[in-house]
Structures are given as structure tokens and as C-alpha cells.
N, C-alpha and C positions, 0 to 999 in steps of 0.2 A: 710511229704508231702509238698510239693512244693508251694506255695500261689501265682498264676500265676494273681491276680487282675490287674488291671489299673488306677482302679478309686477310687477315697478316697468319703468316707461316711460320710457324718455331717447330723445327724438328727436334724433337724431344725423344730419349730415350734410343735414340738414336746411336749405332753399331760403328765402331770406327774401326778400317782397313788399310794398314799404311804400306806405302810402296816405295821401293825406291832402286836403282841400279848403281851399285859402286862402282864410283871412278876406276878405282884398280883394281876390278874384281879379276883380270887376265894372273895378274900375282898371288892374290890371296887362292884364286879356284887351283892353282900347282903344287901349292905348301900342303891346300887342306886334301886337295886330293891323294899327295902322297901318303900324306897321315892318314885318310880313311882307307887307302889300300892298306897301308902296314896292320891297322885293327883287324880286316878282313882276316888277313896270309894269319895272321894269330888267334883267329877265333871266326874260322870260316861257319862254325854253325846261329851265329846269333845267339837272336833273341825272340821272342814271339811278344809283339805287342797288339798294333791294330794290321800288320803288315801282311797282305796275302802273297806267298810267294818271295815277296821281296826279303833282302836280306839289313836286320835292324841292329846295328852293333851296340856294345856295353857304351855307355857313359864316357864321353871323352874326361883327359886326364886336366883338369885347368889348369895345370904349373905347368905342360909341356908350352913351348917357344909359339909352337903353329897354334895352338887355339888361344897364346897371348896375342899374337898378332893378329889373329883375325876378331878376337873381342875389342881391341884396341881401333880398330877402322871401324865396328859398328855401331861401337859408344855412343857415336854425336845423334847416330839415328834413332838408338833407343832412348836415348834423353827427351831426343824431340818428339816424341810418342807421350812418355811420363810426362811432361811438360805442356803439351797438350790436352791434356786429363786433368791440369791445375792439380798435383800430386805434388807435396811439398819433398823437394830431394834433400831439404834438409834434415829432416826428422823421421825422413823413412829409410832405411836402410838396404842398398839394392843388393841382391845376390844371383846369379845364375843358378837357378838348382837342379839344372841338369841341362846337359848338352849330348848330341847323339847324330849317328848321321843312318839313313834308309836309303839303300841300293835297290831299284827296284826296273828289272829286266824285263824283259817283255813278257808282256798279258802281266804283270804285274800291279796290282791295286794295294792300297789303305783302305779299309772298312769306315765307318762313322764312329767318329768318337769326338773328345773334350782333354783337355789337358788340366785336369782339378787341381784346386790347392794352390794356384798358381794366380799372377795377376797380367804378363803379357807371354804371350805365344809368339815363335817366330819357325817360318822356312825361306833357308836359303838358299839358292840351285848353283851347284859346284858342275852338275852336267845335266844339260838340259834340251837334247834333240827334241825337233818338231815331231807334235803328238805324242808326249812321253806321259799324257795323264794331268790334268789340270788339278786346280787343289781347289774343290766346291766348300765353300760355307751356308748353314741353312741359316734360318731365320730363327734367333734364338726364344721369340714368343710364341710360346705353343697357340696360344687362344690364336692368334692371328692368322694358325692353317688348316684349323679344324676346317674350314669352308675360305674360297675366293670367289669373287664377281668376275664374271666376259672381262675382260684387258683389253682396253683400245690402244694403248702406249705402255712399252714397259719403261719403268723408271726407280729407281732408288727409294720411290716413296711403297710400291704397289710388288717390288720383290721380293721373293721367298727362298732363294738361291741366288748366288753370285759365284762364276769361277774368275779363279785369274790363272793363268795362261803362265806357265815356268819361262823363264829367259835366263840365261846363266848370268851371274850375278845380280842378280834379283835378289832383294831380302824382301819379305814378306811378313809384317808384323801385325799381329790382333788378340783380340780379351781370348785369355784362357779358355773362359765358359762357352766361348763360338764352335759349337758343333760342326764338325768338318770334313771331308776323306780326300781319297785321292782317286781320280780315275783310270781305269786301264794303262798302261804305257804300251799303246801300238806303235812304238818303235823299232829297229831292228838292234837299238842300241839301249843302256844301262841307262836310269834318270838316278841320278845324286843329290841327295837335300840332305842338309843340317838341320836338323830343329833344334830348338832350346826352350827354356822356359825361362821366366823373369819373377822373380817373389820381394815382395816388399813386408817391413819388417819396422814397428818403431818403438 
């Protein structure tokens, strides 16, 4: 068939969502589970962030062994993020400046929110039953939602929302400033996510 176009396409300003499933997420999801039980038994009340319901613990320790090892398996993915971005790693200096994990039990939601001050966002699902609550991103251009036209096809150019759907070992990486929450967990079981933040520095 015939490609009768006229007009060339540059998606610009364009919102990037990275995905991906670890190889051995089965080992890393036991370590870090233990460890986010342990934060739990020691500080069963949290924290109140965006979390409704669910439970948000303090700041993991980054010298403990479990959260070396499990930033050491996601390195190469978060490189490939900043690398993508054309971010020189040389002259920017990366830091984690914060890690955290949200237990979130049935009828349990995240509100809307942003992760400021930051330059990459990430969740990662350590336990993730079917319909445990998707994690929605809006459309960071306000003027774009004041009003939309009839949709004959939805597609990546004409969206205002995207969820993506928890899978256990699943990490989920995107720009801080992406407005996001979390929906419901109609589950009969706990959904488990790590978030972190990524800050660059030169």
C-alpha cells in the first residue's frame, strides 16, 4: 500500500515512560520484601504522604546489603533512561535522594501528586496481585486539557492519561514533574511498590 502522506511528524516535547521486567526480580522481590516487612514490625505507623489508607514507610537505609543489591540490578536500567535524555553522566553527578516502599491493602489508593526537586521518578512492584490499582499518569500540559475534540482512535498523540498495569518485577521509570496516582487495590491481597527518586547534580 501506497503511503500517500505530505507531512513529516516530529514528536516534540514529547513525555517519556520506561518499562521494563527484571530478569531476577523472583530474588530481588525476597530480600526486599524481607526488608520492607522489617521497616513495617519497627514502625507500623508510617508516614502520611500521598497514600490513602495504605501504609508509607521512612526512607530506606542505602548502606544496608538489600537496597545495595537491589540498586545495583537497576543501574544499567536507569542509565538507560539518563542516556536516552542525551544527559551527560559525566559531569552530572547521580544520587538517589530518596527511596521508600507503600503497602497498600485493599480499597487502598495514592492521591495525585509529582515528585519535585527531582529529575527521574521510579515504581517498582515487589507484590503485585491482579487489580491491585494501576499507577495513572496525566498529561503534563495543562493548556492541552482545558478542552478535547470527538476521538476516533486513541493513540499516544491525542492522550491525556495512560495507566500501566503492576506486574511483580516491573520497574517503572519517568520525569519527576509527571503528575500521577494510584488506583484502588480491589485486591483481597497487599500491593508492594518501591519508589525512589533520581537527582542530578553538576
Amino acid at each position: 500500500m501506497m503511503n500517500n502522506r505530505k507531512t513529516n511528524i516530529k514528536n516534540i516535547f514529547s513525555t517519556p515512560i520506561w518499562t521494563s521486567i527484571l530478569p531476577n526480580f523472583e530474588e530481588i522481590n525476597i530480600k526486599m520484601y524481607s526488608y520492607i516487612e522489617n521497616l513495617r514490625l519497627n514502625n507500623p505507623e508510617g508516614k502520611i504522604k500521598s497514600n490513602l489508607i495504605g501504609w508509607h514507610s521512612q526512607n530506606f537505609n542505602m548502606k544496608d546489603e538489600n537496597c545495595i543489591f537491589f540498586l545495583n540490578n537497576i543501574s544499567p536500567l536507569i542509565n538507560e533512561a539518563l542516556i536516552d535524555m542525551g544527559w551527560d553522566l559525566e559531569k552530572n553527578k547521580l544520587k538517589v535522594s530518596g527511596m521508600w516502599s507503600i503497602i497498600n491493602p485493599t480499597n487502598a489508593s495514592n492521591a495525585r501528586h509529582i515528585h519535585s526537586n527531582n529529575f527521574i521518578s521510579a515504581a517498582y512492584y515487589v507484590k503485585a496481585p491482579k487489580n491491585c490499582g494501576d499507577i495513572v499518569f496525566y498529561d503534563p500540559r495543562s493548556a492541552n486539557v482545558i478542552q478535547s475534540p470527538v476521538i476516533k482512535t486513541n493513540n499516544e498523540l491525542n492522550a491525556t492519561v495512560f495507566n500501566v498495569t503492576p506486574q511483580e518485577g516491573l520497574l517503572v521509570l519517568f520525569p519527576s514533574y509527571l503528575h500521577h496516582s494510584v488506583n484502588m487495590n480491589r485486591a483481597n491481597e497487599d500491593r508492594i511498590v518501591i519508589s525512589f527518586n533520581i537527582n542530578l547534580s553538576y
